[in-house]
C-alpha positions as CSV (number, residue, x, y, z in Angstrom):
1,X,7.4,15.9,4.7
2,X,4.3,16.9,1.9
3,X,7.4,18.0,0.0
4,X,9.3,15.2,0.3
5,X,6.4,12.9,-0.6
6,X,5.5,14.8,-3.7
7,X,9.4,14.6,-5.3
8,X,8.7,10.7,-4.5
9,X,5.3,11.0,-6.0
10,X,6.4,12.6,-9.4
11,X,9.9,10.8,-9.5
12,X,7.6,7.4,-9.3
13,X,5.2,9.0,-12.0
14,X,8.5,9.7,-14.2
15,X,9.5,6.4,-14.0
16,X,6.1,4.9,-14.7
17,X,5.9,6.8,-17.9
18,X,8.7,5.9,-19.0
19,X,8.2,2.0,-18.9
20,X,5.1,2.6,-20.7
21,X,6.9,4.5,-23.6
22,X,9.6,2.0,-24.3
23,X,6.6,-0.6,-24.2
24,X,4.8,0.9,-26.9
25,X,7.8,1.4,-28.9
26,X,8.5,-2.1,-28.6
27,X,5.1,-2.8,-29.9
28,X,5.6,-0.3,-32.5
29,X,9.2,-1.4,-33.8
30,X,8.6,-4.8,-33.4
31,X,5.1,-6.0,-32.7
32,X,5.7,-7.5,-29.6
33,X,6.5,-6.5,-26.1
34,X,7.3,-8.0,-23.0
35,X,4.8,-11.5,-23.0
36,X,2.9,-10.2,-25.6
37,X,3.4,-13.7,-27.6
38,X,1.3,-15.1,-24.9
39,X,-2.5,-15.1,-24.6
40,X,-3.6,-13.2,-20.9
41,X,-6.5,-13.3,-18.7
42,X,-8.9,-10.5,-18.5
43,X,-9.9,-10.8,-14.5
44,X,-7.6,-12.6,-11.8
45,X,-8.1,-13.1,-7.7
46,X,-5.3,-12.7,-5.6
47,X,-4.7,-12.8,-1.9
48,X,-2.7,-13.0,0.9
49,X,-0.2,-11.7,3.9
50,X,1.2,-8.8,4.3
51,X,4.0,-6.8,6.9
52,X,3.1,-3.4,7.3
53,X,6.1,-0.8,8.9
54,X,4.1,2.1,8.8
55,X,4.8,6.1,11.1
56,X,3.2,8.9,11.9
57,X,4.5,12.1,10.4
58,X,5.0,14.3,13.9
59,X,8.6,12.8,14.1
60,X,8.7,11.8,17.2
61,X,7.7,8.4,17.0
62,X,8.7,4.9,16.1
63,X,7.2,2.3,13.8
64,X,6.8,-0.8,14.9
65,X,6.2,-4.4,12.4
66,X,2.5,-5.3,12.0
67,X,0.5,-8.0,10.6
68,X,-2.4,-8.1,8.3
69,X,-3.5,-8.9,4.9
70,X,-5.9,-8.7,2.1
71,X,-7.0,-9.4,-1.1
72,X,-6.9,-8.2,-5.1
73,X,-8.9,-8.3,-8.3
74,X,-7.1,-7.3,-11.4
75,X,-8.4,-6.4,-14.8
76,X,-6.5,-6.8,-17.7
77,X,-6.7,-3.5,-20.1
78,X,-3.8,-5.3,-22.3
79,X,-1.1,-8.0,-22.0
80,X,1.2,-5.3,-20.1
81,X,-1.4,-3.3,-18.3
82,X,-4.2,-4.1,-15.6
83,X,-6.1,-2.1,-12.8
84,X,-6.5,-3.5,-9.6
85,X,-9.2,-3.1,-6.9
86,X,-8.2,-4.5,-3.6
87,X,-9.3,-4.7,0.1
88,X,-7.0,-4.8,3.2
89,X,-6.9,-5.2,6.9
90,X,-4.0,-2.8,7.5
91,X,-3.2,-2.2,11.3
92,X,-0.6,0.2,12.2
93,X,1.6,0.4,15.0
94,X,4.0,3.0,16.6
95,X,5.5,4.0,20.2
96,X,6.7,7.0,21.7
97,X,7.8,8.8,25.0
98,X,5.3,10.5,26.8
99,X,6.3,12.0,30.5
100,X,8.1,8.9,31.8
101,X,6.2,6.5,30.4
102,X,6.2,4.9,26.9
103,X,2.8,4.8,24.9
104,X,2.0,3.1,21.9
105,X,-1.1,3.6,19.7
106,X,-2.2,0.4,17.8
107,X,-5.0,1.4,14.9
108,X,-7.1,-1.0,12.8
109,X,-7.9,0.4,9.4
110,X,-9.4,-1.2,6.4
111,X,-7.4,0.3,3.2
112,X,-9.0,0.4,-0.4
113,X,-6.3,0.7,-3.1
114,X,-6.8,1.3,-6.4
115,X,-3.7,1.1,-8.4
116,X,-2.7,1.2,-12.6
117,X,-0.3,-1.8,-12.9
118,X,2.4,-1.6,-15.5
119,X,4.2,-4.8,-16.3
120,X,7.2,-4.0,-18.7
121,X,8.9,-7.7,-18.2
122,X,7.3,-11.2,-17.3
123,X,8.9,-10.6,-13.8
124,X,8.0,-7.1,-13.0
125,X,5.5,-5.0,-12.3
126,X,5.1,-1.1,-11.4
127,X,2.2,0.3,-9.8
128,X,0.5,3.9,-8.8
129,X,-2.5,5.0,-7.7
130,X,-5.0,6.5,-4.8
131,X,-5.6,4.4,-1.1
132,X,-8.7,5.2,0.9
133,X,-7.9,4.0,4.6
134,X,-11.3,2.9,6.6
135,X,-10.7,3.9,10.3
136,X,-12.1,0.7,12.5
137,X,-10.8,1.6,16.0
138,X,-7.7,1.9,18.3
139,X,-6.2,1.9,21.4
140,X,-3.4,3.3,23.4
141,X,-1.1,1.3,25.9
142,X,1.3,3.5,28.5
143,X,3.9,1.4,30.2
144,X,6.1,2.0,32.8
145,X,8.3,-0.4,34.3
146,X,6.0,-3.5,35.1
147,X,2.9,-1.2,35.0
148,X,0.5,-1.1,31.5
149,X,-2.6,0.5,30.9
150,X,-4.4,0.3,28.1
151,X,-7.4,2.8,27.0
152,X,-9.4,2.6,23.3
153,X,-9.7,5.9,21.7
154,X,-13.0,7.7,21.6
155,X,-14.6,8.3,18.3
156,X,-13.7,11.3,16.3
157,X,-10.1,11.6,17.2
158,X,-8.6,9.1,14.2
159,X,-11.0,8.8,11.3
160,X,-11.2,7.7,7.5
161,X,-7.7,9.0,5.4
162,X,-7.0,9.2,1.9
163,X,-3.8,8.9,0.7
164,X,-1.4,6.8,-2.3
165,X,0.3,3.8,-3.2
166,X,3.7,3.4,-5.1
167,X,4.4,-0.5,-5.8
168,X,7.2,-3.0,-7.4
169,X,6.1,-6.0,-7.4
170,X,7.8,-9.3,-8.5
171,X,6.4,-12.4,-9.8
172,X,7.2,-16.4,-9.5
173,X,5.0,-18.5,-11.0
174,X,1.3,-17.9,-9.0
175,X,3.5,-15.9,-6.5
176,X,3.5,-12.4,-6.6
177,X,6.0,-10.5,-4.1
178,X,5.1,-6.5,-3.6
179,X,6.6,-3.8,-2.3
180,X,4.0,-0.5,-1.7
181,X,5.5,2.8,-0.2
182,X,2.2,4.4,1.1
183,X,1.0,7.8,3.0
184,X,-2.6,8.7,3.7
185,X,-3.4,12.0,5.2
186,X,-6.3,13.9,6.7
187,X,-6.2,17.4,9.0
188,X,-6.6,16.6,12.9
189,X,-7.3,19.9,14.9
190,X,-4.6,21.8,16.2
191,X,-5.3,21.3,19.7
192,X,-5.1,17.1,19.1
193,X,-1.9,15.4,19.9
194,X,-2.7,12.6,17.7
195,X,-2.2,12.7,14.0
196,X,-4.3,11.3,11.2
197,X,-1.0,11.4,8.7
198,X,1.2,8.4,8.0
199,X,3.3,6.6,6.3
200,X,5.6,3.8,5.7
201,X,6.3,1.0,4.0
202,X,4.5,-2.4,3.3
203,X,5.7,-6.0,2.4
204,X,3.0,-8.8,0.9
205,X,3.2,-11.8,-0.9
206,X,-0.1,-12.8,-2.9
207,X,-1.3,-16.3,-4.0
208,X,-3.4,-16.4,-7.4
209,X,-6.3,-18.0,-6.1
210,X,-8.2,-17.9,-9.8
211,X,-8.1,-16.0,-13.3
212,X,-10.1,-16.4,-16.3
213,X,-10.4,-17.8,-19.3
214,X,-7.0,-16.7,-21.9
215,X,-7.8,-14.1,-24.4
216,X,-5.5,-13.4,-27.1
């Protein structure tokens, strides 16, 4: 799975760099780039909702949809390019099999992204960079039949992960649509069922709540 992850990683990275070389060669060859005859805004606030489908990495369990949300403040380093700071309640979500019963863990994280966003086109965005997950708490349910019982986790089983965030985003207007792949990671000891490593994938839509004054 690290292995896996990493290919995604540096394929992502690849791409990135890419985007940002036929940018600057459109500024070089013709002194303009993708919106670059507009004027842009050096800070902008952002939030909204977001769908989170999001695993461990033991392989024997099953996502299930989540809902949370969150907010972002990007700063413009040029017409194309901005860094964003952000802060979201991301809970996860996923069931298993244990004996004859079926247990699901739900876990409440705060996640701090950091991402370097790449906009090539007025309708596109690319972005990469590190996510520190804040572990708040979390439970387990077991159900059997018409029998549940549901237990919170004690302290130091999950804790705080650190992990990264690929992103395509899409923009309408003072929409902007996102898609992240994210994993965060942190070593569990070996004699813990439970796993501090996940991933998945995340689904948001943002409203631009403000931005500042143009700057050419």
């Amino acid at each position: 799975m690290i292995k896996k992850n990493t290919i995604l990683f540096y394929l992502f990275l690849g791409v990135f760099n890419c985007f940002a070389q036929d940018g600057n060669l459109l500024i070089q060859q013709y002194n303009k780039g993708p919106g670059l005859d507009q004027n842009f805004s050096k800070w902008s606030l952002k939030i909204g909702p977001q769908i989170n489908r999001i695993n461990t990495d033991l392989g024997t369990s099953s996502p299930t949809l989540t809902f949370g949300g969150g907010m972002e403040i990007e700063y413009g380093l040029s017409k194309t390019t901005g860094l964003v700071i952000g802060s979201q309640y991301t809970p996860i979500s996923y069931s298993y099999i244990e004996g004859d019963s079926t247990g699901t863990d739900r876990l409440k994280y705060i996640s701090l992204p950091l991402l370097l966003r790449l906009q090539p086109t007025r309708k596109i965005s690319f972005g990469l960079g590190p996510v520190y997950q804040i572990y708040l708490n979390g439970e387990k349910k077991l159900e059997k039949e018409k029998v549940k019982v549901i237990t919170s986790y004690e302290e130091g089983i999950f804790k705080n992960t650190i992990g990264a965030n690929l992103q395509v985003a899409y923009y309408i207007n003072q929409l902007l649509i996102y898609w992240n792949f994210r994993w965060a990671r942190r070593t569990s000891t070996p004699i813990q069922s439970q796993t501090n490593n996940t991933l998945g994938f995340q689904m948001g839509i943002n409203f631009r709540l403000w931005k500042s004054k143009l700057r050419l």
